[in-house]
N, C-alpha and C positions, 0 to 999 in steps of 0.2 A: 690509461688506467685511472687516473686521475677525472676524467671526465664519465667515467664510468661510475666512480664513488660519490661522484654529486649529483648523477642521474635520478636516484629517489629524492634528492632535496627538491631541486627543480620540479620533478613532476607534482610533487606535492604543493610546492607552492603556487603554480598552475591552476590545481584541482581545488586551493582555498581562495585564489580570487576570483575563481568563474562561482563557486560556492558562495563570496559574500556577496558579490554582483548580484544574482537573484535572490538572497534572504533578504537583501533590503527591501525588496519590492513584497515578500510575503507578509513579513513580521511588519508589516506599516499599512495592513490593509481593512475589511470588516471583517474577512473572512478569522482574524487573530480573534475578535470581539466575541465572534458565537463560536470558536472554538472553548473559550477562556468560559462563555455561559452555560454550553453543551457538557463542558468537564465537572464545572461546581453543581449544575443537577444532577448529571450522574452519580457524583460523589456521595449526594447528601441521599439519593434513592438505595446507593449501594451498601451506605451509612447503615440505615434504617434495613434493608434486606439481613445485612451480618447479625444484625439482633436477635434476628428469630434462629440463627444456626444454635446448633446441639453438638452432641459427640456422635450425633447417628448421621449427621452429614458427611457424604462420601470423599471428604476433601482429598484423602489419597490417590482417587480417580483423576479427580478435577486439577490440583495441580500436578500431577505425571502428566495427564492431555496438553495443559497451555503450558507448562516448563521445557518438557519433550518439545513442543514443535519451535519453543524461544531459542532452545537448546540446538535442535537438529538446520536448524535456517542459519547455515554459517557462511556469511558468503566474504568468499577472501579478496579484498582491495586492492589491485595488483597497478592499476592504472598505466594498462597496458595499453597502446595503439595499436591501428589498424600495421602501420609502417613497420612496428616494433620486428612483425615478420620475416622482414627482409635484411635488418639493420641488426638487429639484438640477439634472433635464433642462432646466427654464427659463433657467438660468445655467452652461451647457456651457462659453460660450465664458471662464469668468471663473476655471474650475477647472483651470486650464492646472496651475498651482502642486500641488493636490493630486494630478495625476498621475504628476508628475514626481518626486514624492515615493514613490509608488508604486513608480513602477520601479526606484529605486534601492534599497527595501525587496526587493522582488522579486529584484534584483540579488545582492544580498549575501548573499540566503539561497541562492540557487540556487550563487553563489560558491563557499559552505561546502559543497556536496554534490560541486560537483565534485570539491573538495581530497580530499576522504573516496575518491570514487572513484578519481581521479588515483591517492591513495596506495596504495589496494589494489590498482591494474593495475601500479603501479611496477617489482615484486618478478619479475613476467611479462615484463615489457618488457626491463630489463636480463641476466634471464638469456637473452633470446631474440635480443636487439641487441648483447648486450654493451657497451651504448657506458653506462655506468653514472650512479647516480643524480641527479648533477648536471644531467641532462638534466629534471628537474622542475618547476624554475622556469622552463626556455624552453618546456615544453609546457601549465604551466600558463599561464602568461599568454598564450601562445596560444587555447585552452579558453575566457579569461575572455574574450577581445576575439569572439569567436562567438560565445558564450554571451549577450552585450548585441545581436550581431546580430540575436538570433533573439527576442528579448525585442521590441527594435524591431519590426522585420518584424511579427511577429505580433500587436503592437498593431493596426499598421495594417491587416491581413487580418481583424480582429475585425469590423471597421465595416461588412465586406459583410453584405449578408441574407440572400444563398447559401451554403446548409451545405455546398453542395460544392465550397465554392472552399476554404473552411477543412479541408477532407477532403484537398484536392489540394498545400494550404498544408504542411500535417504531413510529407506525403510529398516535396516537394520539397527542403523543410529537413533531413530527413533524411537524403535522400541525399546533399544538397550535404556537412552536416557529416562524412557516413560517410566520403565519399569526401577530403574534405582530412587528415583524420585521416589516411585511408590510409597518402595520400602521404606525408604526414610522419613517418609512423612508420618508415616501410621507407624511408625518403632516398629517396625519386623525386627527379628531375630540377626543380628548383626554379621552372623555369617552367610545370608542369605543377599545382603547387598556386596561382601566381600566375594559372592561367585561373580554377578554380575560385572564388578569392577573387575576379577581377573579376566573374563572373555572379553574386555572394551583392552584390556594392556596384551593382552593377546592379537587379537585384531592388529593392533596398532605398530606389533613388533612386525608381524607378516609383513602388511602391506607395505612397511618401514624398510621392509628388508627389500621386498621383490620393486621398490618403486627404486633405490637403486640404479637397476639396471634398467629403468626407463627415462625418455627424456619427456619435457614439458610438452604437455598437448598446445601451443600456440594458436590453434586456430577457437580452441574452446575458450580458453582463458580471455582470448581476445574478446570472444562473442557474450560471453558472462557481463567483461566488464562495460561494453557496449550498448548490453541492455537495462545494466544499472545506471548507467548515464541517461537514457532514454528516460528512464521511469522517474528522474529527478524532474531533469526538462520537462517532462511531460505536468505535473506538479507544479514547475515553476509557470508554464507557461499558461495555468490558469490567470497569472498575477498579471506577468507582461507579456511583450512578444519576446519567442527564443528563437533567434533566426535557423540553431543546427538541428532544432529537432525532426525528427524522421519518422512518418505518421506512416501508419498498414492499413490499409484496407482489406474489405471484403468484401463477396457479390452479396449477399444474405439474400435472396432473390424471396424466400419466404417470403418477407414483408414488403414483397412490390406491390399487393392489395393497396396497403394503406393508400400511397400517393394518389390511388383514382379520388380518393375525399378531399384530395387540395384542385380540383378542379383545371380545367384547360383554357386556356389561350394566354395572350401575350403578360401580361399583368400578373401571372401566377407564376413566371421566369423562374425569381428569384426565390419562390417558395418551395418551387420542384426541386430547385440546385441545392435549398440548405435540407430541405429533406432527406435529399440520396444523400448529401453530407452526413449527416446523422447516421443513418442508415449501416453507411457501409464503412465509415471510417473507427477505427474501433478504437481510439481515445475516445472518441464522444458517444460514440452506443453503449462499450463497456463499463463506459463511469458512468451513464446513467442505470444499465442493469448492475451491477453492482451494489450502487447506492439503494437503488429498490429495493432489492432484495436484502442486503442489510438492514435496511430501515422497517422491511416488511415482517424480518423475523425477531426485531427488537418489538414492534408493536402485537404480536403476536402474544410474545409473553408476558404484556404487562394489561395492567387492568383497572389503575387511574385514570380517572378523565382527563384531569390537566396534564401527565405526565404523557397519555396518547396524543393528547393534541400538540402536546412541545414539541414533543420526540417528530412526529409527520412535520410538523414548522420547520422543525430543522433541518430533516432531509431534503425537505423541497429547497429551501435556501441555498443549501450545500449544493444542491443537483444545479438550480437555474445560473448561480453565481459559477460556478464548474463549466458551464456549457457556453459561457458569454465568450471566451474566446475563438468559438465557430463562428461567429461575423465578421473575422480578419482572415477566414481562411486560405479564402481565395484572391486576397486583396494583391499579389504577387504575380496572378494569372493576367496574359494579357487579353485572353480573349474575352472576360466577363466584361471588362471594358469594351468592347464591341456589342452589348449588347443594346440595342436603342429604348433606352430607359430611363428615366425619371432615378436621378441616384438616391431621392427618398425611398422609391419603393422598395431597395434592398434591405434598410434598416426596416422599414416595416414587415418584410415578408417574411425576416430573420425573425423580429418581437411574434408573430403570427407563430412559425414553429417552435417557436423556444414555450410559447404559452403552451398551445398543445400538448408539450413533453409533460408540463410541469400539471395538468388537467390529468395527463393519464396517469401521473403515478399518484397524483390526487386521489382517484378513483379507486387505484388497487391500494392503497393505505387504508382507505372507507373501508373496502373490502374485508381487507384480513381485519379489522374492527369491530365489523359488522358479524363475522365467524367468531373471532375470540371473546369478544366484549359482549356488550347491549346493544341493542337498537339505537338504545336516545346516543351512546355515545358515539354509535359508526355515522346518526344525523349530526353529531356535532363535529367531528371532523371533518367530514365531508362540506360540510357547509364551510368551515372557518378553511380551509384547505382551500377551495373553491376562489374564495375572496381574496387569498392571498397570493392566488397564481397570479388572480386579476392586479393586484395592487404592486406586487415585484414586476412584473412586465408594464404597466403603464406608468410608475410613479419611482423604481431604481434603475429599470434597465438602461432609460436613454442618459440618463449624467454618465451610468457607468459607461458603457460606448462612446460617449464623447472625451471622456476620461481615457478610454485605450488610444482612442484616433490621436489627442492631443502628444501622449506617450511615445506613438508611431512617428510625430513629426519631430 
């Protein structure tokens, strides 16, 4: 029993020194520099946007939308293992205590995210309400007593073996949270927030009750917290190597086109290999579609010249410094070692695709420029874009690659 009750101490302390092992590597690198420059332009853009707000801005909309989904994304910290299956499911009913420790870890981090966003919607709220900033400790501790609602709640929804109740779970929660937010932002009629709070303590008694007579879904809970481990690793390991991470692939056969443009024979080896790399492995394709697309719908709606050309700088940054750890992918493989090859021409044929990636999202930043903006200013992205794929790939990439290889030894 005794080894039972230190179970969460242990795990936990575990879970904080594989956690500072890779912060040190993040928080000491460039990528902290243009996060730290990409937040103070935003600021000072978003500064300057709050200005023009009124009382006819929809803010009731807008935060219900970002609070809701801050609100309904509750994911519970259980730091559970693969093993825990075998060892732990036999004594479900005696781990009451390491749950409960759980949630309140869970609690306090999700806490701190609201505060973060709280303070960033603030700045919107009072220019739009005018009823000024004081109103942030009645909205946060509001925030926090739903934000524990939905931690609960969703415990309890975990235990079904129906994915589509937990599909139907997300959506309900959402809308319930969007919709109290609403009201509360815009002063509705105060008993119109107290129906919605009775159907959320209604909910919460049900499912309170009939989870009861259910036991822990272990293989979900396991697989949850599995892939919030991945998605760390996967983060950290833009910084260094992570030797446990665990990479998916895909065929995406669509874009078999592309490779005919990297041309045939022996000297193009290594350009075909990082290419299907790219391709099919979906850390490195989805963080560069993502990033696109991201960066493609910020530059959409904005219509300074210096802020479209930062804003594309920074994506592209973000993307080619993101994708430099595809040149260690294969370093583990033994057969690429078998390939009869000049070991420069890996590094080269890796700097060859990584240019091209950073060329085409180049070109669709121009693009959506060229549709939202001007002319002169989709020529001046596109040009200073251009220059800079050239200048990251000739003049950063190789220190930083010798920088990872030094890392590896």
């Amino acid at each position: 029993m005794k080894k039972i009750e230190n179970l969460w101490r242990e795990r936990l302390q575990l879970f904080s020194q594989e956690l500072r092992r890779y912060l040190k590597y993040i928080f000491n690198d460039h990528l902290l520099f243009v996060a730290i420059f990409g937040i103070a332009g935003g600021a000072y853009y978003y500064s300057q946007w709050v200005k023009t707000l009124d009382t006819s801005f929809p803010i009731g909309w807008v935060m219900g939308l970002i609070l809701g989904i801050l609100l309904t994304v509750s994911p519970r910290f259980t730091l559970l293992k693969e093993a825990d299956k075998v060892f732990l499911l036999p004594i479900e009913s005696k781990l009451k205590g390491y749950f409960k420790k759980s949630l309140s870890l869970s609690f306090f981090i999700q806490a701190y995210v609201l505060l973060v966003g709280l303070a960033i919607l603030m700045p919107m709220y009072v220019a739009a309400t005018r009823h000024g900033f004081r109103s942030f400790i009645y909205l946060y501790f509001i925030l926090l007593a739903v934000k524990y609602w939905n931690l609960v709640l969703q415990w309890q929804v975990l235990k079904y073996q129906d994915s589509n109740i937990l599909l139907m779970d997300g959506i309900i929660r959402f809308a319930l949270n969007a919709v109290l937010i609403f009201f509360i932002t815009v002063d509705a009629p105060l008993w119109l927030a107290a129906v919605v709070a009775a159907v959320m303590a209604g909910l919460l008694v049900y499912f309170y009750k009939a989870g009861k007579e259910k036991t822990l879904n272990w293989d979900r809970l396991i697989e949850l917290e599995e892939k919030r481990l991945m998605a760390f690793y996967r983060f950290a390991n833009l910084f260094t190597d992570v030797p446990k991470l665990k990479g998916q692939v895909k065929r995406r056969s669509w874009l078999d086109f592309s490779l005919k443009f990297l041309g045939y024979g022996q000297t193009h080896s290594f350009s075909y290999l990082y290419a299907r790399t790219f391709i099919r492995t979906n850390a490195y394709f989805g963080l560069f579609a993502r990033l696109t697309i991201i960066g493609a719908i910020l530059l959409y709606v904005s219509d300074q010249r210096y802020l479209l050309i930062g804003l594309s700088l920074l994506f592209l940054y973000l993307t080619g410094f993101q994708l430099i750890p595809m040149v260690q992918h294969h370093d583990l493989k033994i057969w690429v070692r078998l390939y009869p090859l000049n070991p420069k021409l890996k590094i080269e044929s890796f700097m060859k695709v990584l240019r091209i990636c950073l060329l085409i999202q180049a070109i669709i930043f121009s693009i959506v420029v060229f549709v939202s903006s001007t002319y002169l200013n989709g020529i001046y992205t596109l040009v200073i874009n251009v220059i800079f794929s050239f200048i990251f790939v000739k003049l950063y990439l190789p220190g930083r690659i010798r920088r990872l290889v030094s890392e590896r030894i």
